[in-house]
N, C-alpha and C positions, 0 to 999 in steps of 0.2 A: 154195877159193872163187875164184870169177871176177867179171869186170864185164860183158860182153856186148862187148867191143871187139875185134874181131878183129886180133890180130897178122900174121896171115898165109893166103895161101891158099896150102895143102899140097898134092899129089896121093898119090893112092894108087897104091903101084909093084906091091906084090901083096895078094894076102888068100887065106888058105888058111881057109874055112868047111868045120865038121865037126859031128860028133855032139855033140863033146863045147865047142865055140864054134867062135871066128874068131880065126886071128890077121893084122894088118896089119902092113907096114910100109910106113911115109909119107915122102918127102919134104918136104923145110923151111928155107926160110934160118934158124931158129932154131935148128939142131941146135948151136952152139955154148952154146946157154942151158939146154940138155935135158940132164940127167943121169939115167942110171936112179933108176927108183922118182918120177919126179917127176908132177905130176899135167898132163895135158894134156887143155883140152878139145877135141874134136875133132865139130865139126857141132853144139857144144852139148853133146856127151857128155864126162864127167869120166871118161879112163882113166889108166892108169898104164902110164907108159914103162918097158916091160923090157928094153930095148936100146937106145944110140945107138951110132951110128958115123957121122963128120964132117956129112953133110946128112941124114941119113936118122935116125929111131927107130922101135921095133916098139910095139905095143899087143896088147892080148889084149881080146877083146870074148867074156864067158859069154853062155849062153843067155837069160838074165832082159834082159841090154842088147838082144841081136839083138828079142827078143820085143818090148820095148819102144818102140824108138828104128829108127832109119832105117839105122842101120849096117848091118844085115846086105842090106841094095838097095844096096849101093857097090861097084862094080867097080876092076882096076886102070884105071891112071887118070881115073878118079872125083877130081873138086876138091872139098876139106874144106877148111869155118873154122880154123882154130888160135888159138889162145888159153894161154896160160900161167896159172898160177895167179896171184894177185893177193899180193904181197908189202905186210906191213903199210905201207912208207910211200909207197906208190903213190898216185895218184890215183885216187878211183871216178869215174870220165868217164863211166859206163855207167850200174847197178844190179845191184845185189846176185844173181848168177849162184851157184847151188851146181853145175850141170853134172847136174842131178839130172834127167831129161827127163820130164816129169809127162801126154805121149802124143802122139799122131803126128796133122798134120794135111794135107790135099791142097791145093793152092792152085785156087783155084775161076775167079779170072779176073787180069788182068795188062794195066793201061791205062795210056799214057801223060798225063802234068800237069805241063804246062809243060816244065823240066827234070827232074822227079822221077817217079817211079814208084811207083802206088797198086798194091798186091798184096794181095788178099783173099782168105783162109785158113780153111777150115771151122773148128770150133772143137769137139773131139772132146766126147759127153755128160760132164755133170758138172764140167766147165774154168769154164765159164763164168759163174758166181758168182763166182771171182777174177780176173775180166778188168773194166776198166772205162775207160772213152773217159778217153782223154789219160794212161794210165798207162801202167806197163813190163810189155811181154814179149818172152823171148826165141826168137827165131826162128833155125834151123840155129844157136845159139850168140850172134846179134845181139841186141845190147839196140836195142829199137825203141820207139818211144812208139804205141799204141792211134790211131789216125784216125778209127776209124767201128767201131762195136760194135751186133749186134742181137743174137738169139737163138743163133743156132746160127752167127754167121760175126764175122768182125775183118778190117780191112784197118788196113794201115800204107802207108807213104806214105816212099820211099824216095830220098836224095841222089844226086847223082852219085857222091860219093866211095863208096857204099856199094854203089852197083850194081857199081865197078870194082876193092874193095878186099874185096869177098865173094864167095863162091856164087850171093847171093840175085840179082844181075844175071844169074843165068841161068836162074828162075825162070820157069817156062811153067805155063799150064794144067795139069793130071793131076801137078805135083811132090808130094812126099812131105817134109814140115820138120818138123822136133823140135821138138817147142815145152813152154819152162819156164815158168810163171807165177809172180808176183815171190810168192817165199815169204811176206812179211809177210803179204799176204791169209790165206793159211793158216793162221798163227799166229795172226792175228786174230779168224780163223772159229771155231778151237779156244777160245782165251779168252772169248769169248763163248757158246760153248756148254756150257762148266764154268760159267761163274756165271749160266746161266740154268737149271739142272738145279742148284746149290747155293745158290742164293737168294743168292748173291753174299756167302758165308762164308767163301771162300778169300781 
């Protein structure tokens, strides 16, 4: 489990994509914190480190992630979020991140405000019953609060610190972002439609 805060921006040194997936390996100021087998999110995606050695760890991306998620569009050096899994007595600064990537969306325009920067994000069918203005979703792996919500689109609304400490500051027209939506809604959608199909006997 994640929080949406990015620890670091990584680059990709190489990626060898094939029939059978992809595998990466990333540069990181965090490779002292990475041990194999650990879980790393990467753009928002939960992989698991099959190698480190001093700044560097590999990952493996299957076919079902590439099909998914944005990874398999990253070249070498291609800048990824990083993110560490969240250890119990950490802070949630962010919200509740599983790295689970729920579909891909294009950034549609990219205006400046004031100091900040509004980015608005198609919203792939079907998402968008668990989106809702002033709530959490995770974009490339960012936990972001909701700005403006209609049918088919989301914009968020972006800090300094966020445009200089992620990917998303390089965010143009036609990009391609992972985006999670905060699981509770899911959950929520689920329990309510067991006890409106069992007359509320569970």
């Amino acid at each position: 489990m994640f929080t949406g805060l990015v620890a670091d921006r990584g680059r990709v040194l190489t990626i060898e994509q094939g029939a059978q997936g992809a595998r990466l390996s990333i540069s990181t100021t965090l490779g002292a914190e990475i041990a194999e087998g650990d879980s790393v999110a990467v753009n928002g995606v939960c992989l698991t480190a099959t190698g480190v050695a001093g700044d560097r760890f590999d990952v493996e991306a299957m076919n079902q992630t590439l099909a998914l998620t944005s990874i398999g569009g990253l070249n070498a050096g291609s800048a990824v979020n990083l993110e560490l899994a969240l250890r119990a007595a950490d802070r949630l600064g962010g919200h509740i991140v599983q790295g689970h990537v729920d579909g891909v969306g294009r950034v549609l325009a990219v205006r400046s405000d004031g100091f900040a920067r509004r980015v608005t994000v198609e919203l792939p069918g079907g998402l968008g019953r668990y989106v809702v203005a002033h709530g959490s979703i995770a974009v490339d792996g960012v936990s972001l609060t909701v700005a403006a919500l209609d049918d088919a689109t989301f914009t968020v609304s972006l800090i300094p610190e966020t445009l200089e400490r992620t990917t998303l500051g390089e965010a143009v027209v036609g990009s391609i972002v992972n985006l999670e939506v905060d699981v509770v809604a899911k959950y929520v959608e689920k329990s309510v439609a067991v006890l409106a199909v069992d007359g509320g006997r569970r």
